[in-house]
MOPAC internal coordinates of N, CA, C and O (Angstrom, degrees):
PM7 1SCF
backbone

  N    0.0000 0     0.00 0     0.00 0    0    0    0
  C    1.4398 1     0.00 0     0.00 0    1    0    0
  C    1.5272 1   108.28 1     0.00 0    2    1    0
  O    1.2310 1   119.68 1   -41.85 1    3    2    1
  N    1.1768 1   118.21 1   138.15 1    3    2    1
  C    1.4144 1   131.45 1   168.61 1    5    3    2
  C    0.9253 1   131.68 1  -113.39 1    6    5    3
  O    1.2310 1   107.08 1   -60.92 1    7    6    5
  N    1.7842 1   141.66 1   119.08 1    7    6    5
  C    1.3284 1   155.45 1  -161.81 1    9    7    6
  C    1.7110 1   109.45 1  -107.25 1   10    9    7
  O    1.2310 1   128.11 1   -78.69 1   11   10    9
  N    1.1664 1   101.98 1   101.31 1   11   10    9
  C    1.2377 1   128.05 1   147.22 1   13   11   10
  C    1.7513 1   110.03 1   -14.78 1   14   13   11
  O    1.2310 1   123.79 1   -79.10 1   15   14   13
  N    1.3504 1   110.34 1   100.90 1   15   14   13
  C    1.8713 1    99.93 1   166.13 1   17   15   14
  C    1.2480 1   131.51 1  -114.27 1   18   17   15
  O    1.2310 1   114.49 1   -52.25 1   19   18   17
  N    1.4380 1   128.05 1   127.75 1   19   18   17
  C    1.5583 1   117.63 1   174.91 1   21   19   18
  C    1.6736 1   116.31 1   -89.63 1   22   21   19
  O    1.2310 1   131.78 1  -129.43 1   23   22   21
  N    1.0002 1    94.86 1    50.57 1   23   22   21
  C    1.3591 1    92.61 1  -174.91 1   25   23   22
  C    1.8961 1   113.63 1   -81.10 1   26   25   23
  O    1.2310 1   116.81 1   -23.88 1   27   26   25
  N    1.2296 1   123.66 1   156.12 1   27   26   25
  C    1.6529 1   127.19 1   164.25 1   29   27   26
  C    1.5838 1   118.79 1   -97.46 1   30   29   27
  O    1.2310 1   119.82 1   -74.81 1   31   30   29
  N    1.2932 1   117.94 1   105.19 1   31   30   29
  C    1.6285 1   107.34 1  -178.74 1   33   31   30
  C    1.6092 1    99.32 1  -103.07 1   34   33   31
  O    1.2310 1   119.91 1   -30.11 1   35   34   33
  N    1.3015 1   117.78 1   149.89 1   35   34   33
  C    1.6899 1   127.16 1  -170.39 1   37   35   34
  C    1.6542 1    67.72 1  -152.97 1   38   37   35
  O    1.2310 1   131.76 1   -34.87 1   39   38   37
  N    2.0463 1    94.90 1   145.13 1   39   38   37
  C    1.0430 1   106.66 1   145.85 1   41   39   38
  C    2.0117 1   103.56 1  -136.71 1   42   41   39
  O    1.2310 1   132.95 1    12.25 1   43   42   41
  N    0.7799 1    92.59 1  -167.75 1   43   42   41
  C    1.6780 1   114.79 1  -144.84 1   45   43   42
  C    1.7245 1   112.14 1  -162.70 1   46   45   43
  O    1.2310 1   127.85 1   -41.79 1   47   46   45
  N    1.4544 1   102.50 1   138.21 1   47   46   45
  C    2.1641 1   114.24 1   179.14 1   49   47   46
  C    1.6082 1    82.68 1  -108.97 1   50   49   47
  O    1.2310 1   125.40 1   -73.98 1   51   50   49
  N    1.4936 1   107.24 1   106.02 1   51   50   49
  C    1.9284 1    92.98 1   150.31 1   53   51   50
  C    1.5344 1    94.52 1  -139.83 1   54   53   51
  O    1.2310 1   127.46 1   -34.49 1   55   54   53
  N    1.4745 1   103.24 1   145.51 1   55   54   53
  C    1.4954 1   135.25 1   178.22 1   57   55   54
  C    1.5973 1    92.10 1    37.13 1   58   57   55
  O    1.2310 1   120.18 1  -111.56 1   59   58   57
  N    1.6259 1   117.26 1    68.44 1   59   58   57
  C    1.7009 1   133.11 1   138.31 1   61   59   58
  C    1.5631 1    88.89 1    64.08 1   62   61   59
  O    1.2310 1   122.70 1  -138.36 1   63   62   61
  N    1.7105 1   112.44 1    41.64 1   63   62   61
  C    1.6212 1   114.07 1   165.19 1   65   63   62
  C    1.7314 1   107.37 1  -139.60 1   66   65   63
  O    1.2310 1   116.95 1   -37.90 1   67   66   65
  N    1.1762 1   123.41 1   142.10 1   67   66   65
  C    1.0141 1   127.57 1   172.89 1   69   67   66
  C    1.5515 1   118.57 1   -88.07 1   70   69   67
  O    1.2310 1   126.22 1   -56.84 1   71   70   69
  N    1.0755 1   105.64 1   123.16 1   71   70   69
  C    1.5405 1   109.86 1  -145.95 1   73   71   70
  C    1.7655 1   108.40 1  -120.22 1   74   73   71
  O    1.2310 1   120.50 1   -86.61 1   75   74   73
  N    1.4364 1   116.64 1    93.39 1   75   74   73
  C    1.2954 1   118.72 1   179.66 1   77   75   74
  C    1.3453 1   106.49 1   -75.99 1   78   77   75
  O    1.2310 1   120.72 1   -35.45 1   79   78   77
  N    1.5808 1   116.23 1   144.55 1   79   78   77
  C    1.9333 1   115.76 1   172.15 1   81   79   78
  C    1.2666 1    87.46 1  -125.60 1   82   81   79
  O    1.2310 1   118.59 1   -44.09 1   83   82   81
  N    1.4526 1   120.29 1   135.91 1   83   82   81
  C    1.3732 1   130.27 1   138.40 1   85   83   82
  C    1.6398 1   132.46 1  -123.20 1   86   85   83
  O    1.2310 1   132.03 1   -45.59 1   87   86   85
  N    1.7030 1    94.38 1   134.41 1   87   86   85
  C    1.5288 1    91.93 1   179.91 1   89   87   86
  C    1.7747 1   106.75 1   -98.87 1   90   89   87
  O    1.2310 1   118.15 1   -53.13 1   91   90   89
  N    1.0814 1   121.13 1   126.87 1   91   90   89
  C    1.2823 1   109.83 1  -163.58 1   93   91   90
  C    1.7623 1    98.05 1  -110.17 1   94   93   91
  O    1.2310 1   122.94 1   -21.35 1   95   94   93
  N    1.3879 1   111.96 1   158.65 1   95   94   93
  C    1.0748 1   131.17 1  -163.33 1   97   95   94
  C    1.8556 1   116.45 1   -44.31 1   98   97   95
  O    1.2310 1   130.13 1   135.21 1   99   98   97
  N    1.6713 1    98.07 1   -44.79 1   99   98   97
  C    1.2153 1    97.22 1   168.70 1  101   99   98
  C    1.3805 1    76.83 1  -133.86 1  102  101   99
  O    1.2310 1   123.87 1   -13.86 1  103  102  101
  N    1.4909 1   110.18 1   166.14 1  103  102  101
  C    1.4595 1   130.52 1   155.81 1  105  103  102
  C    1.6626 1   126.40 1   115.15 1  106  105  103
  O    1.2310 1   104.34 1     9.96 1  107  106  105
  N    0.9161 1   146.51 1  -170.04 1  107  106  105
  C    1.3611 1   126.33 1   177.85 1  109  107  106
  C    2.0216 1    98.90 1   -84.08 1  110  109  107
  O    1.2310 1   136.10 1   -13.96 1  111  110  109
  N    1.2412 1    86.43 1   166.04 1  111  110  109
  C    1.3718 1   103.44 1   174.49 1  113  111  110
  C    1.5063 1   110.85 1   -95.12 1  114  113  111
  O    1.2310 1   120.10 1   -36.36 1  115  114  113
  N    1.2653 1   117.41 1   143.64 1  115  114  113
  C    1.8152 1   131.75 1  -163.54 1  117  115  114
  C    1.5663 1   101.38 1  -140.14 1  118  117  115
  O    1.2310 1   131.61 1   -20.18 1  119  118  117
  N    1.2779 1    95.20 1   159.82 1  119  118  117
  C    1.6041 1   128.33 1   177.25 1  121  119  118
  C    1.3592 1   123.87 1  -122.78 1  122  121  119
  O    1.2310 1   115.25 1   -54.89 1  123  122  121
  N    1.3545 1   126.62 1   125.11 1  123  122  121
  C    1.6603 1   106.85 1   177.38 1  125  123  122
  C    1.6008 1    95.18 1  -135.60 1  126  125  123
  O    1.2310 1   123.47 1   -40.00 1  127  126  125
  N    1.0310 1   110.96 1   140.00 1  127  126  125
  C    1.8454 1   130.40 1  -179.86 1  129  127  126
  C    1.2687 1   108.68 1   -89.17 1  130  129  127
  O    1.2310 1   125.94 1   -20.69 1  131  130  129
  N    1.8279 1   106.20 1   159.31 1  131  130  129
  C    1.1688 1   100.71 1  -175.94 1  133  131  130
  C    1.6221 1    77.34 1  -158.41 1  134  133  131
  O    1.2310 1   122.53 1   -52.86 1  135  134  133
  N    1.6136 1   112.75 1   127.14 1  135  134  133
  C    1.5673 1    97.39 1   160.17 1  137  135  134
  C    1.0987 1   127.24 1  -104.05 1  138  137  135
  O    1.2310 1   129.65 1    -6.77 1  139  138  137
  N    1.8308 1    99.00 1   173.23 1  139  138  137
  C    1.5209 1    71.47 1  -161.53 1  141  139  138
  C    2.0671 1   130.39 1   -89.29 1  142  141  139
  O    1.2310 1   127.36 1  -161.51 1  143  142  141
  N    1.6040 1   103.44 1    18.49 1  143  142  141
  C    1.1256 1   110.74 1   178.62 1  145  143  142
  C    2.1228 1    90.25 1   -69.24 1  146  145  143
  O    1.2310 1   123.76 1   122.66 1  147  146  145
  N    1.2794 1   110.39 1   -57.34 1  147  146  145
  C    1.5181 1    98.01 1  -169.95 1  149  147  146
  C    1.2633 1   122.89 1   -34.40 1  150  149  147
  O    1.2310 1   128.50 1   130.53 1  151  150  149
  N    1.7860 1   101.24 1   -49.47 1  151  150  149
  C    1.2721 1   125.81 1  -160.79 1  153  151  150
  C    2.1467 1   107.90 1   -58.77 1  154  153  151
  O    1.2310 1   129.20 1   144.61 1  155  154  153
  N    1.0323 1    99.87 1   -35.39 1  155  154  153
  C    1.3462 1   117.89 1   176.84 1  157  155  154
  C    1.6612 1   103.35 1   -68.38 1  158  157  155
  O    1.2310 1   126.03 1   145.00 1  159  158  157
  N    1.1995 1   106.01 1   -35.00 1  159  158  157
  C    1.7366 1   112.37 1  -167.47 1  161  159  158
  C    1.2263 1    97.80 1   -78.38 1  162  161  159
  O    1.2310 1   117.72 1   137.11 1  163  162  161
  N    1.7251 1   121.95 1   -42.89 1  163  162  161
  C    1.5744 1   129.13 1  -172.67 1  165  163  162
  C    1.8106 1    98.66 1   -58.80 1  166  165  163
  O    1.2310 1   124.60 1   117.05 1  167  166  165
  N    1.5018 1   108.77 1   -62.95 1  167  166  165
  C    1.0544 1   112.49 1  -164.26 1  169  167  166
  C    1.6597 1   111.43 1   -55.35 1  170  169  167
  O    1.2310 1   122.18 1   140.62 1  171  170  169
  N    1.0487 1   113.43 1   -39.38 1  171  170  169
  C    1.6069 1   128.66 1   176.58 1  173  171  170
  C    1.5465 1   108.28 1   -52.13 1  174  173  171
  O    1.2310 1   116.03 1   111.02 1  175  174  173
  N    1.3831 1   125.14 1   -68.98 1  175  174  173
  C    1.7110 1   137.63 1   144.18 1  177  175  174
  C    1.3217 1    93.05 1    -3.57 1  178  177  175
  O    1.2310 1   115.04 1    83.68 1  179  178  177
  N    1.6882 1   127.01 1   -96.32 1  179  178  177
  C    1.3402 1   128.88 1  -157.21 1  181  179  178
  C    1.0996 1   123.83 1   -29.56 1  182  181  179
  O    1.2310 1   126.31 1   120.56 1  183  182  181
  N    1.4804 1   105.47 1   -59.44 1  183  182  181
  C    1.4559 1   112.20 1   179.56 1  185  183  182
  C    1.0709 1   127.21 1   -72.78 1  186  185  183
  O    1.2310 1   115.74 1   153.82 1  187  186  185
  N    1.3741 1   125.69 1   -26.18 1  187  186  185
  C    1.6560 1   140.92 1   172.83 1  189  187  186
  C    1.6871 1    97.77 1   -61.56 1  190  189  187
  O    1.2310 1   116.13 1   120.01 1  191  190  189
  N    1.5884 1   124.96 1   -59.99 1  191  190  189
  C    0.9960 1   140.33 1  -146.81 1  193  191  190
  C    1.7979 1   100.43 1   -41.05 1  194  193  191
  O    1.2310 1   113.48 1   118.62 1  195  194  193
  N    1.2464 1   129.94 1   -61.38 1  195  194  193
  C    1.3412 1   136.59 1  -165.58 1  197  195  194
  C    1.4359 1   116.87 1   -35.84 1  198  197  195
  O    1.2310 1   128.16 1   120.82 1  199  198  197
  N    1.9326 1   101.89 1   -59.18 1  199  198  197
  C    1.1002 1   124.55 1   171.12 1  201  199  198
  C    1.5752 1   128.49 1   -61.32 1  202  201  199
  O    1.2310 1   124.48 1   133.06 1  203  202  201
  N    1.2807 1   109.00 1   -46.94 1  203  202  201
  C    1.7709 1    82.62 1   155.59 1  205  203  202
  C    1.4182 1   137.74 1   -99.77 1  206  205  203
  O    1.2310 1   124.78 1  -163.42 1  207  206  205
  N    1.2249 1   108.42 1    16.58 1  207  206  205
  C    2.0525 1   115.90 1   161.47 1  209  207  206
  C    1.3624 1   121.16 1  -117.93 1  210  209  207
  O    1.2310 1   121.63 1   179.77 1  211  210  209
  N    1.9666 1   114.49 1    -0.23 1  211  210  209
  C    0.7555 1   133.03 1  -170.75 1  213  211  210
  C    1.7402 1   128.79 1    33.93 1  214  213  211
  O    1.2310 1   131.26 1  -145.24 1  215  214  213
  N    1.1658 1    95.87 1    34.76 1  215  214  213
  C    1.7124 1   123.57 1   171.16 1  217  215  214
  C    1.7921 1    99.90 1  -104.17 1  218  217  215
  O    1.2310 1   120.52 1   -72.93 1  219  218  217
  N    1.1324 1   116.61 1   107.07 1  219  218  217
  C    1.2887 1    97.42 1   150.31 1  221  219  218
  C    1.1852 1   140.17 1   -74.65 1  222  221  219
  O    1.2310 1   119.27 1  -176.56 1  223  222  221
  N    0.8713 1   119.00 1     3.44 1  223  222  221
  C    1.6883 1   119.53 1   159.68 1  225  223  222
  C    1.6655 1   123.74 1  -121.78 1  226  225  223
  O    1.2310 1   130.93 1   -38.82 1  227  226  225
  N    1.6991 1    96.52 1   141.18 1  227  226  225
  C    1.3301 1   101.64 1   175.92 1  229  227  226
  C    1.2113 1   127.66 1   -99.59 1  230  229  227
  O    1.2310 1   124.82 1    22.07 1  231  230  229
  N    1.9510 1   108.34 1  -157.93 1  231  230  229
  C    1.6864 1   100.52 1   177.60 1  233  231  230
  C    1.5738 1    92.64 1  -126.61 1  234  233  231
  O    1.2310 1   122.58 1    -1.73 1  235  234  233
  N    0.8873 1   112.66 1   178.27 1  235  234  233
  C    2.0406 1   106.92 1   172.85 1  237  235  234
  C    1.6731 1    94.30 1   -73.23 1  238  237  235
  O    1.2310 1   114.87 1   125.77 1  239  238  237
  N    1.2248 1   127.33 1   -54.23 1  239  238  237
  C    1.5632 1   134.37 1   168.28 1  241  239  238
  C    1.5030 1   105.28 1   -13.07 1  242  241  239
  O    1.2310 1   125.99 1   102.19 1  243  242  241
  N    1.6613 1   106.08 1   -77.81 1  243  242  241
  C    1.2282 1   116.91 1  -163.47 1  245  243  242
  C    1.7427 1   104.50 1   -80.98 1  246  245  243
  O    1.2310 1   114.63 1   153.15 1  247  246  245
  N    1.1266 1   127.78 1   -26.85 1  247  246  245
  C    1.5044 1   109.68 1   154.92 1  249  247  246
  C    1.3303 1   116.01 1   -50.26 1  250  249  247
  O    1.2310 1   112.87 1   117.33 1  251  250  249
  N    1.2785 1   131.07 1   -62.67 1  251  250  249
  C    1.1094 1   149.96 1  -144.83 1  253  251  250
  C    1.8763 1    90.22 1   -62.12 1  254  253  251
  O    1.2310 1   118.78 1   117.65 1  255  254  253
  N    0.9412 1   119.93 1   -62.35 1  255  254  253
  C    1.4652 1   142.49 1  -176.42 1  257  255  254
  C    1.9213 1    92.99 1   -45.38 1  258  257  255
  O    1.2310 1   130.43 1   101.29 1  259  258  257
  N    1.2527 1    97.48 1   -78.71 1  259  258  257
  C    1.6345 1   103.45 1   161.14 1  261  259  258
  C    1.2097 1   126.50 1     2.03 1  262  261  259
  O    1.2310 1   133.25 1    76.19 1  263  262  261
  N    1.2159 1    91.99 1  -103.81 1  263  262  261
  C    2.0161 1   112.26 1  -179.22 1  265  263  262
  C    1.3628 1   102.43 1   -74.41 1  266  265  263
  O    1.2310 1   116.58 1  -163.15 1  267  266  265
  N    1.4746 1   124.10 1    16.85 1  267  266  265
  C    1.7906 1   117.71 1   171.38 1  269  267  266
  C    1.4087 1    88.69 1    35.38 1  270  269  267
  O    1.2310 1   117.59 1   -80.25 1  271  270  269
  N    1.2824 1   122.19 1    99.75 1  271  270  269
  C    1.4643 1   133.60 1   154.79 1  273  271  270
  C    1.6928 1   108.03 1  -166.24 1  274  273  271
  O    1.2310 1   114.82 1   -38.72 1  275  274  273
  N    1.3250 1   127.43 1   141.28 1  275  274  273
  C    1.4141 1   143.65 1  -172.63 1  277  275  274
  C    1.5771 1    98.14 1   -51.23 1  278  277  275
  O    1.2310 1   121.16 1   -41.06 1  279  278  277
  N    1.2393 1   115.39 1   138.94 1  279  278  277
  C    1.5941 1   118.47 1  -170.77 1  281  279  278
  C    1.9110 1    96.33 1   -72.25 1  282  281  279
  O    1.2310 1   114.63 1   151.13 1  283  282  281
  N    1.1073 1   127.78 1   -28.87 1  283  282  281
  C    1.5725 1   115.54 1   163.54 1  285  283  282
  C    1.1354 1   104.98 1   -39.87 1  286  285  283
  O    1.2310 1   120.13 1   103.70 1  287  286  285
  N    1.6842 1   117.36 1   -76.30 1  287  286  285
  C    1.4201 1   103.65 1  -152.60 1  289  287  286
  C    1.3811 1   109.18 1   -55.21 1  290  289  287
  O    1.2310 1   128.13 1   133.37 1  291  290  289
  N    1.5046 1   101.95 1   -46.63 1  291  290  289
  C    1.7150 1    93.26 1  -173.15 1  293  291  290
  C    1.5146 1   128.34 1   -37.93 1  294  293  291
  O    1.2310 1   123.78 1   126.90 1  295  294  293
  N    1.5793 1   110.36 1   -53.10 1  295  294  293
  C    1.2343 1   130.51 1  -176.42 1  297  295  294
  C    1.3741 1   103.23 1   -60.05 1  298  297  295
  O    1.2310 1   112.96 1   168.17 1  299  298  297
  N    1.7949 1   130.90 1   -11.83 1  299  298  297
  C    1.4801 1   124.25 1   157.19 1  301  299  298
  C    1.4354 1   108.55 1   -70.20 1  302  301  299
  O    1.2310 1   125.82 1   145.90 1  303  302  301
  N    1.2860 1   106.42 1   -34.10 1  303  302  301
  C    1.8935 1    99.22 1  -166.13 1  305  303  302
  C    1.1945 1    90.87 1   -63.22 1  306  305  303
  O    1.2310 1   122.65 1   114.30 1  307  306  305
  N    1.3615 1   112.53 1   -65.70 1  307  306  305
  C    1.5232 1   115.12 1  -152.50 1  309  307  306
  C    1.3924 1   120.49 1   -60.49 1  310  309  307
  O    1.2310 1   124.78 1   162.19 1  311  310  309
  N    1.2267 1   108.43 1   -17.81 1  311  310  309
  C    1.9212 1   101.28 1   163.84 1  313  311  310
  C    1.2527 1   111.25 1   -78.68 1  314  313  311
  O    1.2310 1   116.04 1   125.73 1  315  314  313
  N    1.2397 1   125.13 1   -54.27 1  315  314  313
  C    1.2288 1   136.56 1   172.05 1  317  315  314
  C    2.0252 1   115.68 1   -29.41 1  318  317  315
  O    1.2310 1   131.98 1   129.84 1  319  318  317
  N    1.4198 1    94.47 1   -50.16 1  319  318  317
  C    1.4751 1    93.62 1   168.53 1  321  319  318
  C    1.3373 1   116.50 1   -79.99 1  322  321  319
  O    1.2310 1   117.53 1   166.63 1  323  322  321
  N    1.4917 1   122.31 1   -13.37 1  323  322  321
  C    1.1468 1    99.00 1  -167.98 1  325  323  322
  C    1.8132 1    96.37 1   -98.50 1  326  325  323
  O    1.2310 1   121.96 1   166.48 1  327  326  325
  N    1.2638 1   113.85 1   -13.52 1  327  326  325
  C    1.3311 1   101.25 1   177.24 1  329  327  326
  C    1.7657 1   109.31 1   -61.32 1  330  329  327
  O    1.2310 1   133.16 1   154.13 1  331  330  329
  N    1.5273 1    92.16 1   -25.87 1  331  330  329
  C    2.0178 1    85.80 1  -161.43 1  333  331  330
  C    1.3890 1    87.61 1   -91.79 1  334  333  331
  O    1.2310 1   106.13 1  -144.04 1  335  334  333
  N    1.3471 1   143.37 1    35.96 1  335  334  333
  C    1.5905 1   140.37 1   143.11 1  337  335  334
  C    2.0493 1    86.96 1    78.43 1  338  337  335
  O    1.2310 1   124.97 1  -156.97 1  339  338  337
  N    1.1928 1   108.06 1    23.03 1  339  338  337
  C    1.8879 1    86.64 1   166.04 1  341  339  338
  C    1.3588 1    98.93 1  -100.66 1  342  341  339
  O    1.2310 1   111.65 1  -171.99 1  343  342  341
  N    0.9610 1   133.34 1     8.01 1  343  342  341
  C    2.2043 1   118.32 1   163.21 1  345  343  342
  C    1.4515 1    95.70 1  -154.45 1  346  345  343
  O    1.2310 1   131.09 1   -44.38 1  347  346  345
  N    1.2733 1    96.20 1   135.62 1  347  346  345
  C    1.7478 1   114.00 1   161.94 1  349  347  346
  C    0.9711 1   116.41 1   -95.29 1  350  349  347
  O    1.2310 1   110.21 1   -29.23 1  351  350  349
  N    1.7629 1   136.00 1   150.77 1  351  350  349
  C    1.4377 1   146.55 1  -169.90 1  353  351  350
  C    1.5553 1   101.41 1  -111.14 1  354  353  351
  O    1.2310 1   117.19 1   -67.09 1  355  354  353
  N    1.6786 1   122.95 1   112.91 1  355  354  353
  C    1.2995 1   113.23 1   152.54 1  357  355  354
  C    1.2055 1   131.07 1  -143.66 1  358  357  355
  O    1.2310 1   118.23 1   -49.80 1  359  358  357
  N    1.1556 1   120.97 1   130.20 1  359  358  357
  C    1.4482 1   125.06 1  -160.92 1  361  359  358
  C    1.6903 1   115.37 1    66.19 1  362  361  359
  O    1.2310 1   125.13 1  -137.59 1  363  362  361
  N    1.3928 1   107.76 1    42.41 1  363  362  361
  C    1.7484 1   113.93 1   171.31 1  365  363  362
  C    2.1509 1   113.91 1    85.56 1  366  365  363
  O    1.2310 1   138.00 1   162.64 1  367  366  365
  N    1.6659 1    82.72 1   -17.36 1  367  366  365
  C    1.8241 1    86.07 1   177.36 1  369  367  366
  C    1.7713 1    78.58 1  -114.28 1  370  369  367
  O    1.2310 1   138.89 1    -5.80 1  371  370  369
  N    2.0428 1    80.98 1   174.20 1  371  370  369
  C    1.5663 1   108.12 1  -149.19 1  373  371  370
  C    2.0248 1    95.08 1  -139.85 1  374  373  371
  O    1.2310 1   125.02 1   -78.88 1  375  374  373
  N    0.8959 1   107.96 1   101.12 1  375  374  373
  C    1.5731 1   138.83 1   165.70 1  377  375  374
  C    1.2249 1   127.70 1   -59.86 1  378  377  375
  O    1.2310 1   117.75 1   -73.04 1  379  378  377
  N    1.3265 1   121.89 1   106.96 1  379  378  377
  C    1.7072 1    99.05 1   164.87 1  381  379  378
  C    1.2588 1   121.32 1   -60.93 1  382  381  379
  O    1.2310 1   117.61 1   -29.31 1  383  382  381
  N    1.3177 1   122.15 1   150.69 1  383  382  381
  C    1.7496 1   129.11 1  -176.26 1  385  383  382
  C    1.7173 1    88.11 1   -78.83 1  386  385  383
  O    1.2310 1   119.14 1   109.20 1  387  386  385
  N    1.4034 1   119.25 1   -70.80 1  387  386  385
  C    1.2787 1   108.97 1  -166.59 1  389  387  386
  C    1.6183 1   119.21 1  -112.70 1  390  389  387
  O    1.2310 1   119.99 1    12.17 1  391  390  389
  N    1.4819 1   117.63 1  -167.83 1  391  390  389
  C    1.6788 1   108.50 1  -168.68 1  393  391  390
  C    1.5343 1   114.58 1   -81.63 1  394  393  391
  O    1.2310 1   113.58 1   174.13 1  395  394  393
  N    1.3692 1   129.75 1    -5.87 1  395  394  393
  C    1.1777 1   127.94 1   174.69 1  397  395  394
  C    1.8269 1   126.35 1  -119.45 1  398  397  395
  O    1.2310 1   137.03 1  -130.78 1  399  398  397
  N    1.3191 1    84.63 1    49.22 1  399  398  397
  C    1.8697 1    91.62 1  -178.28 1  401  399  398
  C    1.3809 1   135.66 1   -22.11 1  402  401  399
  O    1.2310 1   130.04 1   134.61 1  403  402  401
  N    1.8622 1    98.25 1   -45.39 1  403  402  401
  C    1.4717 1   110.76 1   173.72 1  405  403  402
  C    1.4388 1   116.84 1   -52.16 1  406  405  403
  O    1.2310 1   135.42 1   124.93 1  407  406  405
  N    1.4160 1    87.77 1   -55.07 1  407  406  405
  C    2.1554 1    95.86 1  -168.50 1  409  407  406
  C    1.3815 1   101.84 1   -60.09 1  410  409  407
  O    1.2310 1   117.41 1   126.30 1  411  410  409
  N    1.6683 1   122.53 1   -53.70 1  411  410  409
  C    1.5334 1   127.52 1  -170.34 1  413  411  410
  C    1.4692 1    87.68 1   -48.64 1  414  413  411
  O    1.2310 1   105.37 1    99.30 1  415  414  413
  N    1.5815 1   144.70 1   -80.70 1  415  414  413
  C    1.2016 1   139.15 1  -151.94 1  417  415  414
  C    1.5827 1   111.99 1   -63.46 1  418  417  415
  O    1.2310 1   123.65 1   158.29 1  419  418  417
  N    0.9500 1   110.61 1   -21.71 1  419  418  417
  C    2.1642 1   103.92 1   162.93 1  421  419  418
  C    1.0583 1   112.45 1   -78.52 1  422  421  419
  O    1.2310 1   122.34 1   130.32 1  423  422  421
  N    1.5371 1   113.13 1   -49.68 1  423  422  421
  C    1.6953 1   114.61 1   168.72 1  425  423  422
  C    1.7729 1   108.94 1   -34.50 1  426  425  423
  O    1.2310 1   119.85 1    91.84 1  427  426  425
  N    1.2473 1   117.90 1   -88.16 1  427  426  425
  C    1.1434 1   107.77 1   172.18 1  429  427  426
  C    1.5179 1   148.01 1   -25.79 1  430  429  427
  O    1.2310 1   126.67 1   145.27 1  431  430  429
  N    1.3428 1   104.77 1   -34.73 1  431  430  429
  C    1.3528 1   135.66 1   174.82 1  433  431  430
  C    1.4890 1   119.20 1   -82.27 1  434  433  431
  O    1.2310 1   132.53 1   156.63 1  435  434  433
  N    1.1798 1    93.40 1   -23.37 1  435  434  433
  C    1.8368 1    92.06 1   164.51 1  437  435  434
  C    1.5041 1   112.63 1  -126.01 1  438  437  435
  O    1.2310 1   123.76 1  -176.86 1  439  438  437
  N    1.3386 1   110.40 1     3.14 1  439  438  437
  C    1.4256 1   104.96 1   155.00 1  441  439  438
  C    1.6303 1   124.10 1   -79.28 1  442  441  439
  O    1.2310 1   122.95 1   154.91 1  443  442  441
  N    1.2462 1   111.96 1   -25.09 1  443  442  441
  C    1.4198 1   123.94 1  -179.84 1  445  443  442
  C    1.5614 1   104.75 1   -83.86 1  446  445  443
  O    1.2310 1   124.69 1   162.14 1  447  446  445
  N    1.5238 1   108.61 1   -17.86 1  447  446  445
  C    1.7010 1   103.40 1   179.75 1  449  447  446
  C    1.3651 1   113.05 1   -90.67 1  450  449  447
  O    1.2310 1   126.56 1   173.51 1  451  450  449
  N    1.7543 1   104.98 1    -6.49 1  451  450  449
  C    1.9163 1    92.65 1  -170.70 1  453  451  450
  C    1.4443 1    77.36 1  -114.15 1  454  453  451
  O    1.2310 1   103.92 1  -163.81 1  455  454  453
  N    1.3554 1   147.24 1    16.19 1  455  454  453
  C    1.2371 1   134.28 1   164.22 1  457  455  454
  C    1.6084 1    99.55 1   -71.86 1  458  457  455
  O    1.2310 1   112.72 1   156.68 1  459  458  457
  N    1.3607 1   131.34 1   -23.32 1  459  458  457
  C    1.4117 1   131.41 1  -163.16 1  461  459  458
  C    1.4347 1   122.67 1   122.12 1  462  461  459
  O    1.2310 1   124.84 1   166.31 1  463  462  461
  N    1.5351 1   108.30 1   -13.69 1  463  462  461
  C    1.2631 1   114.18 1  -170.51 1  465  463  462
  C    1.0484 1   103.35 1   103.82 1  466  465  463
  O    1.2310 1    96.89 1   176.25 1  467  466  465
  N    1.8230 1   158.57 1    -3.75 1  467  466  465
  C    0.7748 1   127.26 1  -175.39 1  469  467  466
  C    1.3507 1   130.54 1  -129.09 1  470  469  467
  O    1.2310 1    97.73 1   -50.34 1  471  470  469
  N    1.0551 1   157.32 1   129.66 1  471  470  469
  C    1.6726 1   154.18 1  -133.48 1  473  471  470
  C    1.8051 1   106.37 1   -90.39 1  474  473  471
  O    1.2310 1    93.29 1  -140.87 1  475  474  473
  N    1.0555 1   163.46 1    39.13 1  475  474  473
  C    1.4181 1   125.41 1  -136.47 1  477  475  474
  C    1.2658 1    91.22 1  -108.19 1  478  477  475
  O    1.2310 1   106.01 1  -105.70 1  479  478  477
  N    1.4247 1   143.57 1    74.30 1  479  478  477
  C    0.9312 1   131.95 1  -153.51 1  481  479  478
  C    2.1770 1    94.21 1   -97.14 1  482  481  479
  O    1.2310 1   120.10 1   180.00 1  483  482  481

């Protein structure tokens, strides 16, 4: 079964962390960090990932395991990329959209940081 969410996700660069906000449909609203040394490690993982299990696609699990980083932070990268269209989700694994994952995910990551830090998309 699948539940419908109204939730608001904004992310945000403050003090060299990638910073998811969510207001969720009911409940208090939360924050989860990601810095950006991980975030570099996540993104690094992604793209590595294919080549040595020769699956191109992962799980947040098996990233997470990957780039040795806490499945929070990860689960910041990985929305975060997938909002800015650098990995697609299908069937529960997670794809890069195009051939250079790493660069697309810094690109993004420092485009959203010289925007000011702030998402309003």
């Amino acid at each position: 079964m699948t539940h419908a969410t109204n939730r608001i996700e904004h992310f945000s660069v403050a003090d060299d962390h990638l910073v998811r906000s969510v207001i969720p449909g009911r409940g208090e609203p939360y924050e989860h960090r990601c810095p950006r040394a991980s975030y570099e490690s996540i993104a690094h993982a992604a793209e590595l990932f294919s080549a040595e299990t020769g699956d191109p696609g992962f799980t947040l699990e098996e990233l997470a395991t990957a780039a040795a980083t806490p499945s929070t932070q990860t689960a910041v990268a990985l929305a975060f990329m997938k909002e800015r269209g650098c990995v697609v989700t299908r069937y529960r694994r997670t794809y890069a959209a195009g051939r250079c994952l790493f660069e697309d995910a810094m690109i993004e990551y420092h485009a959203l940081r010289e925007k000011g830090g702030d998402d309003d998309q």
